[in-house]
Residue frames as qw, qx, qy, qz and C-alpha x, y, z in Angstrom:
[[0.062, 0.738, -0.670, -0.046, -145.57, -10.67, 8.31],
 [0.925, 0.197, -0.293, -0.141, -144.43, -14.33, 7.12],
 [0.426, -0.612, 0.666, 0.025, -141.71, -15.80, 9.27],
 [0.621, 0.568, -0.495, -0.216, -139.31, -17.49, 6.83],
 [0.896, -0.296, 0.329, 0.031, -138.30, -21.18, 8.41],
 [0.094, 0.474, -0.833, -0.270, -134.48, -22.33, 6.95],
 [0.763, 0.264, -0.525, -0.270, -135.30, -25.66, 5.09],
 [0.558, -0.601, 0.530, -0.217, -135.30, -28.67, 6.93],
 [0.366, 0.306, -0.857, -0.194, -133.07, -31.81, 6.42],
 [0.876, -0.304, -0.204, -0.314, -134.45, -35.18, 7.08],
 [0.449, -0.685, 0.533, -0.213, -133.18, -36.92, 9.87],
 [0.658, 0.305, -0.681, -0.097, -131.35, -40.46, 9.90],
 [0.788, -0.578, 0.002, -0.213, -131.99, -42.70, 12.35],
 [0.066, -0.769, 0.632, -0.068, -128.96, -43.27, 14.07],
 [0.802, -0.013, 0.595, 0.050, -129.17, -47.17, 13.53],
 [0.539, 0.795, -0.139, -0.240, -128.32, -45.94, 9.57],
 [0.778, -0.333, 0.286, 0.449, -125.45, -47.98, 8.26],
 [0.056, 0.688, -0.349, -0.633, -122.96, -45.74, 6.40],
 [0.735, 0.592, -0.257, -0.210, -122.93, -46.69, 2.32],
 [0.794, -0.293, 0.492, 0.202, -120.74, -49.41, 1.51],
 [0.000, -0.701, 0.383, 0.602, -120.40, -47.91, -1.99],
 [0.750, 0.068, 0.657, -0.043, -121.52, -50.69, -3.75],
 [0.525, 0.711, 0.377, 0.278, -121.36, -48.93, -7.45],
 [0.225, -0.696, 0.203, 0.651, -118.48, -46.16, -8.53],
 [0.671, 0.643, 0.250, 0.270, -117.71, -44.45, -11.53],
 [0.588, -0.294, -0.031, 0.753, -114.51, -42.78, -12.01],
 [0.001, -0.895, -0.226, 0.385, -114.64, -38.92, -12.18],
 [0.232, 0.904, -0.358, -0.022, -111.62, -37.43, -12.80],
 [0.938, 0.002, -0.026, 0.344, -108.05, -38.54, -13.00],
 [0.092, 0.962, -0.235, -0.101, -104.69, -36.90, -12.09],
 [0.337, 0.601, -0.722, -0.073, -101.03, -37.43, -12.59],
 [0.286, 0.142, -0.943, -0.090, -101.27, -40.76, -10.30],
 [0.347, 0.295, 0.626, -0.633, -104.59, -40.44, -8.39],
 [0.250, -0.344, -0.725, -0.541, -108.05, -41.41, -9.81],
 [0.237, 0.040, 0.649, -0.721, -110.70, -40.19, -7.94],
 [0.220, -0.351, -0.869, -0.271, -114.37, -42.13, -8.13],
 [0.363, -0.163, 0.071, -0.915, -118.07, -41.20, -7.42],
 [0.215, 0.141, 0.931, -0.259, -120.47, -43.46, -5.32],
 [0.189, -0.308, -0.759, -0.541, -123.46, -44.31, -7.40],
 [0.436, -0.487, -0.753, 0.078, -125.53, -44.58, -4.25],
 [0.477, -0.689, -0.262, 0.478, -124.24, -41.71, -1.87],
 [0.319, 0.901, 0.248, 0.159, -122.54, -39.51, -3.96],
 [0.642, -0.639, 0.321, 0.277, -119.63, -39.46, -2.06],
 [0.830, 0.472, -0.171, 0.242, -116.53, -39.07, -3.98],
 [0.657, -0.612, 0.434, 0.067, -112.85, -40.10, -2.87],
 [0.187, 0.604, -0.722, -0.279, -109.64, -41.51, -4.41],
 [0.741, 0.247, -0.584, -0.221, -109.53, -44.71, -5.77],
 [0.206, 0.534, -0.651, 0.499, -107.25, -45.50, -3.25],
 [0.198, -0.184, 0.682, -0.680, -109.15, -45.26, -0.33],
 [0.803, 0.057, -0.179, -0.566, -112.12, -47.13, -2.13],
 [0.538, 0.386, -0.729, 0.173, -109.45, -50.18, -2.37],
 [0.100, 0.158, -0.773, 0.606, -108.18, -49.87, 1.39],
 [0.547, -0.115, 0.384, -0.735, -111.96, -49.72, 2.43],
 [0.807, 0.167, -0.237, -0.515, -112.74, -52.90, 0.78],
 [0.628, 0.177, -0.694, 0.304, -109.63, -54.71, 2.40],
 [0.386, -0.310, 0.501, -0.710, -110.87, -52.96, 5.70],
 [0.868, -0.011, 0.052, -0.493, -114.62, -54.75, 5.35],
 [0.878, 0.209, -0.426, -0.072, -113.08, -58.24, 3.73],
 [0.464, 0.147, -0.771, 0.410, -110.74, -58.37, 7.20],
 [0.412, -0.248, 0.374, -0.793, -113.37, -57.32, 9.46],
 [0.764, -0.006, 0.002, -0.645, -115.52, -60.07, 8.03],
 [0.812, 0.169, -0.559, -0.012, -113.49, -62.66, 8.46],
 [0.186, 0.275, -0.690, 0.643, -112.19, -62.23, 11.88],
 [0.455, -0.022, 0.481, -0.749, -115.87, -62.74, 13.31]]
């Protein structure tokens, strides 16, 4: 009898910084949303919040 293991994922080392998204392409569009796909991560998300995360980073990096 074969004992079936579940696939394993690889781990990330918890030092891992999250994507910064450096590359998007826009997916889909709706009546006023656009939503975009990270080149890198694959991650997709509204336009929006791509925006607000780039004014996040650009006030993080100036306050230090």
């Amino acid at each position: 009898m074969t004992s079936s293991k579940p696939p394993q994922i690889p781990a990330t080392p918890n030092n891992a910084l999250p994507c910064r998204h450096p590359r998007v392409r826009i997916v889909a569009r709706e009546e006023d949303s656009e939503f975009v796909e990270c080149q890198e991560c694959g991650e997709v998300f509204e336009a929006s919040e791509f925006k607000d995360m780039n004014i996040e980073d650009t006030k993080l990096s100036s306050e230090f």
